[in-house]
Backbone as a chain_set.jsonl record, in Angstrom:
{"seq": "XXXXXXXXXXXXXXXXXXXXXXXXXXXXXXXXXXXXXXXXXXXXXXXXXXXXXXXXXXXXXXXXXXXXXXXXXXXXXXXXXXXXXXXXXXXXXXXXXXXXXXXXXXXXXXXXXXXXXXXXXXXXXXXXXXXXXXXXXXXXXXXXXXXXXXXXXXXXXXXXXXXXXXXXXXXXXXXXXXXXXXXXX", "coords": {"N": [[4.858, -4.938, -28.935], [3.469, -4.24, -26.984], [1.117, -5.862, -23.998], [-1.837, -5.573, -24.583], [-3.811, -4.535, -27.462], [-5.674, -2.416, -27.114], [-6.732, -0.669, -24.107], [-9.064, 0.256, -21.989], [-9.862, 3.217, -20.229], [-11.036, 4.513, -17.506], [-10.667, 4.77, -15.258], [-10.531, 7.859, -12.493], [-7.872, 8.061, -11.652], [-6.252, 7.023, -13.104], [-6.837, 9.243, -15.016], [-5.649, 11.616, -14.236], [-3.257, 11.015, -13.989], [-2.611, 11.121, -16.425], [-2.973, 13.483, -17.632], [-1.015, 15.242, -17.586], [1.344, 16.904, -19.895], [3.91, 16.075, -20.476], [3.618, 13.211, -19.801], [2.3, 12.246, -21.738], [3.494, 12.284, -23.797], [5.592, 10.955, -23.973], [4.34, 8.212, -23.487], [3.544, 8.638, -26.188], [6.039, 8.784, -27.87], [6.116, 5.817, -26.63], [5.077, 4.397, -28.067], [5.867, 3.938, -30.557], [7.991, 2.476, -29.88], [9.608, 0.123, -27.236], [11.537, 2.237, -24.798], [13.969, 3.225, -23.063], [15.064, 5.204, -20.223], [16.924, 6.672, -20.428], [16.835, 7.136, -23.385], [14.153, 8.241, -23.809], [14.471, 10.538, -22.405], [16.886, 11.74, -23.688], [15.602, 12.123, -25.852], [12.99, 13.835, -25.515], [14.307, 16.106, -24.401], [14.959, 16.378, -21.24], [16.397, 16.203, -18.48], [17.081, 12.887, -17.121], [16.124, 12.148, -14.554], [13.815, 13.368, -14.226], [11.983, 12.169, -16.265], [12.213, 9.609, -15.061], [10.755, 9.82, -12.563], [8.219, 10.714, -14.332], [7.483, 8.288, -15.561], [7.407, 6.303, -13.381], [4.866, 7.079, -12.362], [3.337, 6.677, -14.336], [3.267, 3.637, -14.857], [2.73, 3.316, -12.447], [0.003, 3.222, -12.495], [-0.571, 1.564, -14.243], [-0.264, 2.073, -16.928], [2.225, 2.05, -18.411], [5.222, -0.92, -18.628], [7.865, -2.25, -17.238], [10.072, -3.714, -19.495], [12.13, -5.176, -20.485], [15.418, -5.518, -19.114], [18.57, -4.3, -19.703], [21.854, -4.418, -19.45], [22.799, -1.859, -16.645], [19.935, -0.72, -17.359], [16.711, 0.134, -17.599], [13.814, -1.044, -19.896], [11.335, 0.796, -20.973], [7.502, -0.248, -21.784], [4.39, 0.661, -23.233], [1.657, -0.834, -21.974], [-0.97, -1.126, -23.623], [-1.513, -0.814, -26.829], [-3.168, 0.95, -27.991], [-4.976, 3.585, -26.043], [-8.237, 4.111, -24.615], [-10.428, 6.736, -23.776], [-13.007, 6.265, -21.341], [-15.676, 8.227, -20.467], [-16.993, 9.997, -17.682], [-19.031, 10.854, -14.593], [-17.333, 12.779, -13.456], [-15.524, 15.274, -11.796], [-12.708, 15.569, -12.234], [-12.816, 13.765, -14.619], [-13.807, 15.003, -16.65], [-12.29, 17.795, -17.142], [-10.17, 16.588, -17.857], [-10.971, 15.223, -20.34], [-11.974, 17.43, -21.34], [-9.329, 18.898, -22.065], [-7.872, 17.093, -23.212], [-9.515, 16.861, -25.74], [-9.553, 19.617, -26.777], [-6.55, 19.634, -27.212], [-6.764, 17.707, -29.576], [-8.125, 18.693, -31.197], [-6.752, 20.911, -32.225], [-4.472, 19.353, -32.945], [-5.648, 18.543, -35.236], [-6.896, 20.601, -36.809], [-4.168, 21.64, -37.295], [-3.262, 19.948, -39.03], [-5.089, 19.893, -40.989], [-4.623, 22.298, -42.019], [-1.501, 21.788, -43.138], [-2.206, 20.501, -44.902], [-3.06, 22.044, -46.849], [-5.581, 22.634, -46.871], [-7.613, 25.179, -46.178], [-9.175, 26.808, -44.142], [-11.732, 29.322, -42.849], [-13.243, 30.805, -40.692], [-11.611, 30.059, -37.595], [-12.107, 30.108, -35.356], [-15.048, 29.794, -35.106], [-15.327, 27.118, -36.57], [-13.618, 25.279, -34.528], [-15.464, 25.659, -33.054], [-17.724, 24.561, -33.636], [-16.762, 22.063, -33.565], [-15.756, 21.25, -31.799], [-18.503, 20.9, -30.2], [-20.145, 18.924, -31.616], [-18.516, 16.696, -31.472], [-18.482, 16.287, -28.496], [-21.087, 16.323, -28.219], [-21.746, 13.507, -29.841], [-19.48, 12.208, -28.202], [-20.888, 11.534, -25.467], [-23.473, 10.518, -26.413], [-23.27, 8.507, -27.354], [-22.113, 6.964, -25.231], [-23.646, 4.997, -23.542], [-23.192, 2.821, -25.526], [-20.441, 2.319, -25.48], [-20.121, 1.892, -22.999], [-20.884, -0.963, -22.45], [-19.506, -2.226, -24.465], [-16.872, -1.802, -23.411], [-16.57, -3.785, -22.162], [-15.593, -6.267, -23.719], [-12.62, -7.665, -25.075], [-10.784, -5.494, -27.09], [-8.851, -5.628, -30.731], [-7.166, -3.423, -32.35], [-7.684, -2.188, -34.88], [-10.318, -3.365, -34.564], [-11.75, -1.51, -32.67], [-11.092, 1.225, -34.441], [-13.094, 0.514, -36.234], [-15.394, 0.225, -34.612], [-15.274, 3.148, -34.033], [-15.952, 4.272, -35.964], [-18.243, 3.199, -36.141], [-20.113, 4.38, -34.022], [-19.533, 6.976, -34.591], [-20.958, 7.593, -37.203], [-23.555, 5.95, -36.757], [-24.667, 7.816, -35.115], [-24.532, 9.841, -36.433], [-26.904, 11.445, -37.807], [-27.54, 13.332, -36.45], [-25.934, 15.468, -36.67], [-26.13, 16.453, -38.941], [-26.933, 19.205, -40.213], [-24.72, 20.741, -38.361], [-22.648, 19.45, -40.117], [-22.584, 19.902, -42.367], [-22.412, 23.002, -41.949], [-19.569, 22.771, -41.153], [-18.029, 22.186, -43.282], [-18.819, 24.045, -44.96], [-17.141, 26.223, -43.921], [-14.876, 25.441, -44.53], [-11.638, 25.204, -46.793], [-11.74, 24.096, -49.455]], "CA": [[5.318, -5.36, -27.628], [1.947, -4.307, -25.954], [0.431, -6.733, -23.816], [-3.093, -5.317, -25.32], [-4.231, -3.722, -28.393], [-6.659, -1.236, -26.658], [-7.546, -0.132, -22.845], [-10.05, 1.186, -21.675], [-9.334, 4.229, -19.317], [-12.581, 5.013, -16.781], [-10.424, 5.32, -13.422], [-9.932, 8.813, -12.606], [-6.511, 8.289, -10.826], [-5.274, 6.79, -14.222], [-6.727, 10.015, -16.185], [-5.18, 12.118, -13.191], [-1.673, 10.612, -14.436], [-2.479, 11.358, -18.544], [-3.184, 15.005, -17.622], [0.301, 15.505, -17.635], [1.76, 16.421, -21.314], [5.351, 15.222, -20.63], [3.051, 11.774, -19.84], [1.099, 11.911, -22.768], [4.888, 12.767, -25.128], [6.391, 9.535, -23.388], [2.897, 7.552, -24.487], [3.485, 8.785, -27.548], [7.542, 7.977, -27.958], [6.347, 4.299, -26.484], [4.066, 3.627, -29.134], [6.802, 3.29, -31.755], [8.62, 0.862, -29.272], [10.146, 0.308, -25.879], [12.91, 2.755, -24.855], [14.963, 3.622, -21.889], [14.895, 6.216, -19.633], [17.918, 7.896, -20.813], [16.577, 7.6, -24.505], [13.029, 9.445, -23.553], [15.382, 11.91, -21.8], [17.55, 12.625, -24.613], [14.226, 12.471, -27.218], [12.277, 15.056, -25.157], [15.114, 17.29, -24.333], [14.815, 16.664, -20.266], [16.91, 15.03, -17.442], [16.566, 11.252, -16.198], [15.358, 11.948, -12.962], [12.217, 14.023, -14.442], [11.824, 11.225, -17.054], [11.953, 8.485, -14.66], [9.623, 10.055, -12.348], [7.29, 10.188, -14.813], [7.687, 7.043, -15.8], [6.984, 6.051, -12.093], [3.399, 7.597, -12.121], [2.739, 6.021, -15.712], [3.87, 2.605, -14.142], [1.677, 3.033, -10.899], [-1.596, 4.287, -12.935], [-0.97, 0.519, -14.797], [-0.325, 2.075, -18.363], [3.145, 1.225, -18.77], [5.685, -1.475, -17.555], [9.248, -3.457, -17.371], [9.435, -4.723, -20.719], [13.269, -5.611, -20.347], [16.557, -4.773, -18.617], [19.803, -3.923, -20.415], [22.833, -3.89, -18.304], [21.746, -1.667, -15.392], [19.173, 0.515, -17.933], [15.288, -0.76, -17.753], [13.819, -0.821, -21.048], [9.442, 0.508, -20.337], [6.6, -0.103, -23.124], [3.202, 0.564, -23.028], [1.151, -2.061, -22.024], [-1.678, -1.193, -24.424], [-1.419, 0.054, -27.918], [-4.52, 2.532, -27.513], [-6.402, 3.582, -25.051], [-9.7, 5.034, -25.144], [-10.849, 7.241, -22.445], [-14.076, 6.341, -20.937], [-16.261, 9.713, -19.661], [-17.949, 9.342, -16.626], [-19.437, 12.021, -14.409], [-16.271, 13.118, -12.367], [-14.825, 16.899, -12.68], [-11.04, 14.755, -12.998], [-12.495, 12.75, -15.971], [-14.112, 16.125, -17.524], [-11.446, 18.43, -16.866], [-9.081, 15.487, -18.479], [-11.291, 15.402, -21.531], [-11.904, 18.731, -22.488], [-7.693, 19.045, -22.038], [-6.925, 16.247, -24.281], [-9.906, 17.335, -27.044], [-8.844, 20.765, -27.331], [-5.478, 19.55, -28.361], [-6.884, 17.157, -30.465], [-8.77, 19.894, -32.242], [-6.253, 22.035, -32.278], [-4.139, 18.72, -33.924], [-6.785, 18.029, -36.94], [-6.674, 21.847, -37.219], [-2.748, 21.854, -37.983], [-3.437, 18.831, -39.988], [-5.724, 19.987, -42.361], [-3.765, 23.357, -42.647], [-0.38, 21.355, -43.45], [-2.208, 19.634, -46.026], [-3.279, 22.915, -47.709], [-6.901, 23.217, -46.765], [-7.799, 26.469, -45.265], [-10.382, 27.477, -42.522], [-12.482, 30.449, -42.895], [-12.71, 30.649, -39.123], [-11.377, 28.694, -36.842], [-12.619, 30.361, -33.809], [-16.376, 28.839, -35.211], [-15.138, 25.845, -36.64], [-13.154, 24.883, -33.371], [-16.604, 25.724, -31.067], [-18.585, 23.613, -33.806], [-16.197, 20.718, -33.98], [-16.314, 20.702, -30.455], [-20.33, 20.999, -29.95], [-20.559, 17.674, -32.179], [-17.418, 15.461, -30.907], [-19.071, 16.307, -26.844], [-22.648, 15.418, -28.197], [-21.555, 12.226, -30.082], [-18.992, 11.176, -26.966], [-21.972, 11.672, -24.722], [-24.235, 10.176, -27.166], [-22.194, 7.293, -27.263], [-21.868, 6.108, -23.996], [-24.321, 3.556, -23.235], [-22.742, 1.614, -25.869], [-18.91, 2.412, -25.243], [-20.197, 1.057, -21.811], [-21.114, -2.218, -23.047], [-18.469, -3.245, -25.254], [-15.834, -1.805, -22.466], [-15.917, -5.194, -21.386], [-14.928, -6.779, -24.823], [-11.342, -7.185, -25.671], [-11.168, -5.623, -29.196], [-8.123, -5.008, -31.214], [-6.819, -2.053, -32.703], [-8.631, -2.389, -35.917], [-11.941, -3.373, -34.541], [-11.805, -0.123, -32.193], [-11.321, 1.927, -35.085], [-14.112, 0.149, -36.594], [-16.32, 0.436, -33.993], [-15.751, 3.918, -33.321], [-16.363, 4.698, -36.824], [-19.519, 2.486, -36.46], [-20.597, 5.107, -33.374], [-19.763, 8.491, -35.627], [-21.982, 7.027, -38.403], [-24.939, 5.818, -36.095], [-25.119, 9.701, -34.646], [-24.345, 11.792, -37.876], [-28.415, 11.802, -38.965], [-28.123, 14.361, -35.555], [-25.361, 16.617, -36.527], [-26.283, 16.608, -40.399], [-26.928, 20.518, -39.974], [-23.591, 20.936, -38.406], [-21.31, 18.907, -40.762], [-22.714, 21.246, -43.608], [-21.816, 24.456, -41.61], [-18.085, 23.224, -40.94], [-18.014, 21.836, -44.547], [-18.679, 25.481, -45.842], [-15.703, 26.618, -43.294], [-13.443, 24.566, -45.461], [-11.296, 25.942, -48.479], [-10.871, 22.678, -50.393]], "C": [[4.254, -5.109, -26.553], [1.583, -5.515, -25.571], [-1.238, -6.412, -24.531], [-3.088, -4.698, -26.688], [-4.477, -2.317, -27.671], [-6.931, -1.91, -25.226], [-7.929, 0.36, -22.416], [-9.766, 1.955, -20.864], [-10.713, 4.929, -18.746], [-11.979, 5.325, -15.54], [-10.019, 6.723, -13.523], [-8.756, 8.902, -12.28], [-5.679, 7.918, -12.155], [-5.521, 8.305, -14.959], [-5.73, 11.568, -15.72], [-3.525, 12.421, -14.045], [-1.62, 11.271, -16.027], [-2.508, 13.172, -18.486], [-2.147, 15.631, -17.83], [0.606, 15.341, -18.858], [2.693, 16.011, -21.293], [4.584, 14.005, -20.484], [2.892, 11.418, -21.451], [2.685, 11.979, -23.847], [5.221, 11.402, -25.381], [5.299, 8.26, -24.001], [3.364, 7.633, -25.66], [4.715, 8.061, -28.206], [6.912, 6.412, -27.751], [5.606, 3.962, -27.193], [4.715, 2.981, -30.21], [7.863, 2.372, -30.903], [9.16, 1.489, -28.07], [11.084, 1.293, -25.358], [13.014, 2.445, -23.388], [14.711, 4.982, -21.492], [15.511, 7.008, -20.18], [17.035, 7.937, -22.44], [15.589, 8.309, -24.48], [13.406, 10.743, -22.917], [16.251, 12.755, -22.922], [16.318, 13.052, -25.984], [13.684, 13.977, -26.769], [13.124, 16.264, -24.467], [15.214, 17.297, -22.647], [15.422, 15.636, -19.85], [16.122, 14.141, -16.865], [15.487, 11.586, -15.104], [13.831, 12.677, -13.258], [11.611, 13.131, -15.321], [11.512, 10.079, -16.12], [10.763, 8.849, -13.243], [8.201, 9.796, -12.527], [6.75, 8.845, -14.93], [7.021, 6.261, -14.729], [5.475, 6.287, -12.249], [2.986, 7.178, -13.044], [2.483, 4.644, -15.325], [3.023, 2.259, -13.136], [0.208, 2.984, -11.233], [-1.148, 2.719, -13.77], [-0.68, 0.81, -16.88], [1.111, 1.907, -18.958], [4.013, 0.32, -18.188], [6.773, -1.813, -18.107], [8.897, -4.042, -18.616], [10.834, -5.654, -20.785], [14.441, -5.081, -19.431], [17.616, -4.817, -19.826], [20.737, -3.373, -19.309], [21.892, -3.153, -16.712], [20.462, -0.505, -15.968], [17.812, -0.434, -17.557], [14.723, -0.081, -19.007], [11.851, -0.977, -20.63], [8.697, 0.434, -21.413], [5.145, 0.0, -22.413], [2.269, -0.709, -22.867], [-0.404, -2.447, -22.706], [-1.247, -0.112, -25.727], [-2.312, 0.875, -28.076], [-4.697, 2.156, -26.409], [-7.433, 4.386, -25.549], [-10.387, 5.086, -23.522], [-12.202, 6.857, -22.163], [-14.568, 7.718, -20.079], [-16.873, 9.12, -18.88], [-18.173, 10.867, -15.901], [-18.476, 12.893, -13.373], [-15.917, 14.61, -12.899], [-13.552, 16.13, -13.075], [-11.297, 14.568, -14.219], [-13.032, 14.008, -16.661], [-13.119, 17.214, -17.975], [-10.181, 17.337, -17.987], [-9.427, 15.653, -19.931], [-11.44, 16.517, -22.214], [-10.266, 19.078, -22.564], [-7.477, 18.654, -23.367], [-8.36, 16.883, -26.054], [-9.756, 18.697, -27.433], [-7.474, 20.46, -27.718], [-5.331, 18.973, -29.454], [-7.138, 17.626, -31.196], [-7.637, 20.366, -32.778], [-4.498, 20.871, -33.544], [-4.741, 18.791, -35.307], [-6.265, 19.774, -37.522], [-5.299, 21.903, -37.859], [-2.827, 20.816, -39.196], [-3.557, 19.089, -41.535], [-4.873, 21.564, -42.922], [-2.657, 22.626, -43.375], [-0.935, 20.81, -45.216], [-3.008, 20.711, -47.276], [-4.428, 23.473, -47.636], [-6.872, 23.977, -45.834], [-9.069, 26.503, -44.52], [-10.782, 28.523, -42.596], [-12.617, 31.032, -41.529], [-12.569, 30.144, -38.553], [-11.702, 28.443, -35.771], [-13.951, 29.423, -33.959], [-15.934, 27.712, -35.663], [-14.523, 24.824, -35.416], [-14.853, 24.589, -32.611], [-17.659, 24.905, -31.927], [-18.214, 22.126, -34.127], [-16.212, 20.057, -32.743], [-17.77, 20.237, -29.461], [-20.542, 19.341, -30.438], [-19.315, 16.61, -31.455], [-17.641, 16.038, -29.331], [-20.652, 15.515, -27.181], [-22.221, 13.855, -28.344], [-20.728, 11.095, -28.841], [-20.285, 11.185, -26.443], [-22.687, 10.392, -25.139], [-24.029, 8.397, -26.847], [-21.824, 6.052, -26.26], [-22.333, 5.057, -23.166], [-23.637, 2.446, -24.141], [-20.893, 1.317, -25.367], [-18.99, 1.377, -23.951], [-20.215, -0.611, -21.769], [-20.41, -2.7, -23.518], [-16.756, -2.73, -24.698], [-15.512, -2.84, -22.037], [-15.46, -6.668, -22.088], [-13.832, -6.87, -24.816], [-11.274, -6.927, -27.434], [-9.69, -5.332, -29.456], [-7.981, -3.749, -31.685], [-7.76, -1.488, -33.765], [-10.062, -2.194, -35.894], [-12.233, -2.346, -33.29], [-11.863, 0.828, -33.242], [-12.627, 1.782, -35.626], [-15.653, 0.338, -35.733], [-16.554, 2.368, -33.485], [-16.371, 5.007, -34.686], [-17.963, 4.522, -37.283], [-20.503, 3.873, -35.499], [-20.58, 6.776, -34.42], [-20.915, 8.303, -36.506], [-23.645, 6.694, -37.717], [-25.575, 7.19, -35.136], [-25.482, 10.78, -35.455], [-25.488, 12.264, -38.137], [-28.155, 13.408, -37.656], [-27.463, 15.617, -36.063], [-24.932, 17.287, -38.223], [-25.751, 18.58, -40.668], [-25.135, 21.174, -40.04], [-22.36, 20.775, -38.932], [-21.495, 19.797, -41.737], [-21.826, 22.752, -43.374], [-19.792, 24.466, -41.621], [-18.104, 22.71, -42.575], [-17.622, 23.024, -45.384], [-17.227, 26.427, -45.093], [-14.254, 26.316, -43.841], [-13.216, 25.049, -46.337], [-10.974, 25.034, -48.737], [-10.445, 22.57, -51.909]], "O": [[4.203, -5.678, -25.462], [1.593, -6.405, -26.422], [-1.714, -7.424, -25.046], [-1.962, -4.284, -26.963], [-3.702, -1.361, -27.651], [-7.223, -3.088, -25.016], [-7.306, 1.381, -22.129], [-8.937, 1.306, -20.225], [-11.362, 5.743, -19.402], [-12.571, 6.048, -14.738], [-9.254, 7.025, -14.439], [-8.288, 9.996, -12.596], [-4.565, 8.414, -12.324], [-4.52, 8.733, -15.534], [-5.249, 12.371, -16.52], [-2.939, 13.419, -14.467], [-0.649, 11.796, -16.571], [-2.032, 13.897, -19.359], [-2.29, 16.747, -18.328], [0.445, 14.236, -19.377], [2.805, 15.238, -22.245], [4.989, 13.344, -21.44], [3.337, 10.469, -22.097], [2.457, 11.418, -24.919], [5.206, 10.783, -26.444], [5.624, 7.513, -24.924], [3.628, 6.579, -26.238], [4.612, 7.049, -28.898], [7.167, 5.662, -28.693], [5.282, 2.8, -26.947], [4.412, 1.907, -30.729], [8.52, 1.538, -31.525], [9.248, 2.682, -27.78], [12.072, 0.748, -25.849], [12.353, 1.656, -22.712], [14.226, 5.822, -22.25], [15.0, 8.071, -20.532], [16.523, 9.043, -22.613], [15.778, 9.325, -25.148], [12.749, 11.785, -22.928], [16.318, 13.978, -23.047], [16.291, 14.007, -26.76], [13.856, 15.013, -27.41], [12.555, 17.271, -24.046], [15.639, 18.414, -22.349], [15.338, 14.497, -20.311], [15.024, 14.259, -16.321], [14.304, 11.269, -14.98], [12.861, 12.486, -12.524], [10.39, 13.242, -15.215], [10.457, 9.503, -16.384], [9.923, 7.976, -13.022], [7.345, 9.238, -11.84], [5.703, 8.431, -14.431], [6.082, 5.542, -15.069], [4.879, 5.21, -12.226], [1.766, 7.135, -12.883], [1.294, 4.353, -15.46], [2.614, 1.116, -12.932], [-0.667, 2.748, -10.401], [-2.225, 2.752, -14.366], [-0.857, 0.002, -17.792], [1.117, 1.586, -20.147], [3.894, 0.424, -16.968], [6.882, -1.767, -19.333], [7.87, -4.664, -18.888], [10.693, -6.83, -21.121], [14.204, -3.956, -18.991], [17.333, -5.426, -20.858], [20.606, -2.403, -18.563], [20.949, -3.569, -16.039], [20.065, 0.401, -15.236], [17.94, -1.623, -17.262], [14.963, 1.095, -19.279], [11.202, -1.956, -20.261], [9.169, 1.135, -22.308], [4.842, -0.465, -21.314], [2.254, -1.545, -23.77], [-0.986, -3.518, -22.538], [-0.803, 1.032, -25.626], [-1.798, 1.916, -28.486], [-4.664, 1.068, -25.833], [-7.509, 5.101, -26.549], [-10.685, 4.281, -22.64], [-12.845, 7.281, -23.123], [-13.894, 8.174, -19.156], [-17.327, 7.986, -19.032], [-17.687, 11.887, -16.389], [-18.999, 13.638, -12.544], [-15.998, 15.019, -14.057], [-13.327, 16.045, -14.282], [-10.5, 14.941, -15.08], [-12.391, 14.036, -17.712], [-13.123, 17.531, -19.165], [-9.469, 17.878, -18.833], [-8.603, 16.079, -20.74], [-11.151, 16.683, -23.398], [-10.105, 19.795, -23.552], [-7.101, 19.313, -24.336], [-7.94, 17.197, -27.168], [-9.862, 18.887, -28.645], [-7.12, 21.102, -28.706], [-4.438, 19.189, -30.274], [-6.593, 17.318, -32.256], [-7.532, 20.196, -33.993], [-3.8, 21.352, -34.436], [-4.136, 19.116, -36.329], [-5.464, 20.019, -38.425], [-5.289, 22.238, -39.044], [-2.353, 21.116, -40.291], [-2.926, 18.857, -42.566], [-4.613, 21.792, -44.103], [-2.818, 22.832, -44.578], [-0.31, 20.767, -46.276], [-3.438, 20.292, -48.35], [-4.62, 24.585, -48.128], [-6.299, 23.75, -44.769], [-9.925, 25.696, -44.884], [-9.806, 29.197, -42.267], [-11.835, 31.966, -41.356], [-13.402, 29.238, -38.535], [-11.745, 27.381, -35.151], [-14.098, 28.459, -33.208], [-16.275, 26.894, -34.809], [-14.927, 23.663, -35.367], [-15.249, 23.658, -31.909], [-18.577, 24.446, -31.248], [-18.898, 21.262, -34.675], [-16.499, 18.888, -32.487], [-17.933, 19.541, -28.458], [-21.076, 18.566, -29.645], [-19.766, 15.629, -30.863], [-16.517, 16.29, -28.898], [-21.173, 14.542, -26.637], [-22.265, 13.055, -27.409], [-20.986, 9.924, -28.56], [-21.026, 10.658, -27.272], [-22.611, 9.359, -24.473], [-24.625, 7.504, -26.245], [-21.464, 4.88, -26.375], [-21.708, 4.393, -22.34], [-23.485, 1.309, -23.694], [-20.372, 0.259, -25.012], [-18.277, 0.387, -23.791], [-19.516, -1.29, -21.018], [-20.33, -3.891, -23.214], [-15.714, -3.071, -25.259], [-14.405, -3.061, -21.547], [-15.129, -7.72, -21.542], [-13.477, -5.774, -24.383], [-11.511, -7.591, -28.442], [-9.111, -4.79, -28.515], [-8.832, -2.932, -31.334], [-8.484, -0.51, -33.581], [-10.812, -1.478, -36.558], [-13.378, -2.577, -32.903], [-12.868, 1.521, -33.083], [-13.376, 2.758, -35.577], [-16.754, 0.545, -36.244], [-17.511, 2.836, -32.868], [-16.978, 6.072, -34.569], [-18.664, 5.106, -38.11], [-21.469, 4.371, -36.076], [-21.558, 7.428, -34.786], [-21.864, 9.072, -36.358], [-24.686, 7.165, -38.176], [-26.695, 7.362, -34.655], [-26.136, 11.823, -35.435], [-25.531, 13.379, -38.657], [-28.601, 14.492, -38.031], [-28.058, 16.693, -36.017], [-24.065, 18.065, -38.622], [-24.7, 19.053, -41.101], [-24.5, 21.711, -40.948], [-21.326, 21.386, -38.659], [-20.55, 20.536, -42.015], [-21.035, 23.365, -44.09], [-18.994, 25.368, -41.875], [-18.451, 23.795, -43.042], [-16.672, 23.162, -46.155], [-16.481, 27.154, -45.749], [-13.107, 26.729, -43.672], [-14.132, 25.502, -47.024], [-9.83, 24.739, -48.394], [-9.887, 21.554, -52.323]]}, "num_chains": 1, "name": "protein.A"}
């Protein structure tokens, strides 16, 4: 039900809005499809009026919209199926990113525990997973810049960002070894 696949995210006033984890929950809920206010209210355990709030500031920042009514309910969806943050040199958009990649870390981390592989430490594997996914964004960014103004699908985003990991790795050879040996596989 997305009007896009993938959008790009470079304004700080939109990353402003994502900073917020009840935002980022609601993102998440609208990915598997449209709901209702009351249903993101009863999903995440919190009253309408803090739900539709949100909603409001998601709405204004352009990342979700009206997808239907129902009686007097409004039914909101995301209006891209990814996004992908663009870095730029702002404290907002830095402050935004190190937020959202420490939880991402701190995702993969539960990940790979769930799935049985252990971590030797996690304190160093965290500060060298983070050292290489800051170089490579960085790294990265003249081209991210460039094909920001592509429309790509979902697919050929993954593809491309797999194409950027791969055209960096000769740098962080060293480092994939060290977390490698961090791993109990």
């Amino acid at each position: 039900m997305c009007r896009k696949d993938v959008m790009i995210i470079s304004d700080p006033k939109q990353l402003k809005v994502l900073s917020d984890p009840t935002r980022i929950k609601i993102l998440s809920l609208l990915r598997n499809h449209p709901m209702t206010i009351s249903e993101i209210a009863q999903t995440l355990g919190k009253d309408r009026s803090t739900i539709y709030r949100h909603i409001k500031a998601l709405e204004d920042a352009g990342l979700v919209e009206e997808v239907e009514k129902l009686g007097n309910e409004t039914v909101y969806g995301r209006v891209a199926l990814l996004f992908l943050v663009r870095v730029g040199p702002s404290k907002d958009v830095e402050e935004f990113r190190r937020t959202y990649l420490i939880r991402e870390m701190a995702k993969l981390i539960s990940i790979l525990e769930e799935a049985g592989v252990g971590i030797k430490d996690k304190e160093k594997f965290t500060r060298i997973l983070e050292e290489v996914f800051n170089a490579i964004e960085l790294d990265s960014q003249p081209l991210i810049e460039k094909v920001a103004k592509v429309d790509l699908n979902e697919i050929t985003l993954i593809h491309f960002l797999n194409f950027l990991t791969f055209l960096y790795s000769h740098k962080y050879v060293e480092k994939s070894k060290e977390l490698f040996k961090l791993l109990d596989i």
